[in-house]
N, C-alpha and C positions, 0 to 999 in steps of 0.2 A: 507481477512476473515472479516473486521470490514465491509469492503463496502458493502462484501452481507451481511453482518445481517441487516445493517441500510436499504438495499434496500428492505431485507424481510419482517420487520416491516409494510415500507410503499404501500405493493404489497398486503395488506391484508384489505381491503373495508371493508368487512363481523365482521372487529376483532369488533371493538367496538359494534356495533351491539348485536353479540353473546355473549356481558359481561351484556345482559341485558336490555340496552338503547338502543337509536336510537339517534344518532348523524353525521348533516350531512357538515359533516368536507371537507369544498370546499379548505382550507389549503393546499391539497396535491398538489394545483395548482403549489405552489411556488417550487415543487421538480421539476417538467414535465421539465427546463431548465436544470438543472444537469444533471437529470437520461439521459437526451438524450445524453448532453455531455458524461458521464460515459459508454455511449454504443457506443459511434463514436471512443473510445480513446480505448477500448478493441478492434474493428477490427481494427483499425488501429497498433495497437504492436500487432495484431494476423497475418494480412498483413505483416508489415514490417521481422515480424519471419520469415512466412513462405518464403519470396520471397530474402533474405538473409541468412536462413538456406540451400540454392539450392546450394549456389552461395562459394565453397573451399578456402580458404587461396593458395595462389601460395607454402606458406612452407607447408605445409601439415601439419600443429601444431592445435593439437586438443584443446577442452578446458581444459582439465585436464592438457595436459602439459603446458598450456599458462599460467593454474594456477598456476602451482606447480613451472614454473621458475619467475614468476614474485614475488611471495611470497619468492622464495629463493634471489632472487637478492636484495629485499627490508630488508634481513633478520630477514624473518619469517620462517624459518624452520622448527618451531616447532609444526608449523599448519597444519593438516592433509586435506587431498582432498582425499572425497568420492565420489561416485554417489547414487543417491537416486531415486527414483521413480518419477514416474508422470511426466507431459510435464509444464516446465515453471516452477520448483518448486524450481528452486537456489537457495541457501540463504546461509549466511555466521551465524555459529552458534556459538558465542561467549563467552558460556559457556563451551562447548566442545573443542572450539578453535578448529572447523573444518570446511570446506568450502563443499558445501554436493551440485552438481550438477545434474540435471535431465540427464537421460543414453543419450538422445540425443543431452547434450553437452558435458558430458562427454567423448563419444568418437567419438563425430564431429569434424571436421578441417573446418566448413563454417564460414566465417564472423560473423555471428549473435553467435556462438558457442563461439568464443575466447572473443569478446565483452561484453556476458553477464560472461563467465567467471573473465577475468578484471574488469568487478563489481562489483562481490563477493570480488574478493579481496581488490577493494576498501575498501569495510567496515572494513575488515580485518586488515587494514593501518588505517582507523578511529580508530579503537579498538587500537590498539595499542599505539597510537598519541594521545590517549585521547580527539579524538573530541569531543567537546562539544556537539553542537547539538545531539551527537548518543548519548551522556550518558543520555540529557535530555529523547530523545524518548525511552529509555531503564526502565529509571523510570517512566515511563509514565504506560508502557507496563499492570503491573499488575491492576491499577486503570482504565484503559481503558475500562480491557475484564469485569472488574465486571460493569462499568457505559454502556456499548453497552448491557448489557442482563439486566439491571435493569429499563433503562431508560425509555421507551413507557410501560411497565405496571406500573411504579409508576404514568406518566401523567394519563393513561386508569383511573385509580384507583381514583385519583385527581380528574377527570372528574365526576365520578359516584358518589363521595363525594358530590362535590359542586351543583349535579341538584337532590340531596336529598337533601338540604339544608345544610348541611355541610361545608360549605364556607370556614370558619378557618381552617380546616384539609384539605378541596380539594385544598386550594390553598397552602397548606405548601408544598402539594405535589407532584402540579407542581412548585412551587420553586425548591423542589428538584430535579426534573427531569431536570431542565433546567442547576442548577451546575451542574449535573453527564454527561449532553453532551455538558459543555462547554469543558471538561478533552478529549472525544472524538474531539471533534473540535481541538485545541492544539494539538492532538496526530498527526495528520495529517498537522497541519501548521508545525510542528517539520522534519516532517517526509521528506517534499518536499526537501528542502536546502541541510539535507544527502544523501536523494538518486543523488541528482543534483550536488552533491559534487564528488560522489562515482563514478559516468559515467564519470566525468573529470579528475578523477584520471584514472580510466580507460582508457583514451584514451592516457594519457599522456603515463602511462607504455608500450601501445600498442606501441607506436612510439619509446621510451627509447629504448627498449626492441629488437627493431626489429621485433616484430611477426609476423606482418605483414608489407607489401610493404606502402609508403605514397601514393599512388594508389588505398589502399586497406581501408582506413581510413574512407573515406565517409560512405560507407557498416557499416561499426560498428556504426557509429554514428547516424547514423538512427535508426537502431535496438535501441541504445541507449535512443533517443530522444521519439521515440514513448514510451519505456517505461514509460518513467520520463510524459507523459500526462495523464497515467493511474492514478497518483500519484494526478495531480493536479484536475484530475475530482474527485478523491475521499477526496478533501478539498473539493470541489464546492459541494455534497452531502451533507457533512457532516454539511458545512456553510449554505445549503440551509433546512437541516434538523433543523438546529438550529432556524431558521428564523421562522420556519413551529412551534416550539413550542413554543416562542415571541408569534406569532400570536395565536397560540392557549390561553394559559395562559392568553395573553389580552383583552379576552372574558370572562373571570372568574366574 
């Protein structure tokens, strides 16, 4: 959700424009290497899904039960596995302390189905183990969603101050803009080591476990991997979003 705001902001040429002025912000140059990353790294875990969603477990063990025996073995019992809607939309929700799968893994037995289940649960064994990392990006969480929906109209704002002459106030303003997404930046450096933590927990349990064949292991880890690139393109926006308002600000 944070990647598409931040990529919405910058999909919008017309914004500054429309607040009045005419600013011609050649800056967004420094995204164009991200953004392309950020779209290589979605087909590529939309690929890997679909081409290991085909492909069964020889056990016939879907995600839901991959889930619910590996949380039990780990004893977690106490953690519920639901299914949820929409495709891709797994997440382990740790308020609720419930593991909440999309329907086509919750009652998939392919490859990609049981691996990304094993990653929910990862988090699941974070949470409980007190990972550090998770709690950071946990506290993160609330300071994020308000700095991703404050941050480009405080700069817009800052901007239109300072070529009214306003200098003092336009530039307090892009100061502020630039703390409120360095919290976004951070949330995403925090973020990569958990998820990259949780896929190796995952794979581990998958072998403990038996759920599947050591045959069957590559298949998951793929699915896995391509995920975890989605993760790092959305640092590489976020860092390259950052860069983008440096640049701007030192124009002021």
């Amino acid at each position: 959700m944070l990647l598409k705001k931040a990529l919405f902001w910058d999909s919008c040429p017309g914004l500054v424009k429309n607040m009045g002025f005419i600013y011609n912000d050649i800056t967004v140059l420094i995204l164009l290497p991200a953004v392309a990353f950020a779209f290589f790294a979605q087909f590529r875990v939309k690929s890997a899904y679909r081409k290991y969603a085909r492909i069964g477990n020889r056990r016939g063990i879907t995600g839901a039960r991959a889930a619910r025996y590996i949380l039990d073995k780990n004893g977690l019992g106490d953690i519920a596995v639901e299914m949820t809607g929409g495709q891709l939309t797994d997440h382990y929700d740790p308020r609720r302390m419930t593991i909440r799968l999309s329907e086509g893994v919750f009652n998939d037995s392919s490859l990609a189905s049981v691996g990304i289940a094993a990653h929910e649960v990862g988090h699941a064994i974070q949470h409980r183990q007190a990972y550090a990392p998770l709690a950071v990006r946990s506290a993160l969480v609330p300071v994020v969603n308000v700095a991703t929906n404050i941050t480009w109209p405080i700069i817009v704002l800052g901007i239109v101050l300072a070529q009214a002459g306003k200098y003092s106030a336009g530039n307090l303003l892009l100061d502020l803009g630039v703390i409120a997404f360095v919290f976004v930046v951070l949330f995403h450096l925090v973020t990569l080591p958990v998820e990259l933590n949780a896929s190796r927990r995952a794979i581990i349990q998958l072998e403990e476990c038996d759920i599947i064949y050591d045959e069957e292991i590559a298949g998951a880890k793929r699915v896995l991997s391509a995920a975890a690139m989605t993760y790092v393109a959305a640092l590489a926006v976020a860092l390259a979003n950052l860069l983008r308002i440096l640049a701007i600000r030192g124009r002021r």
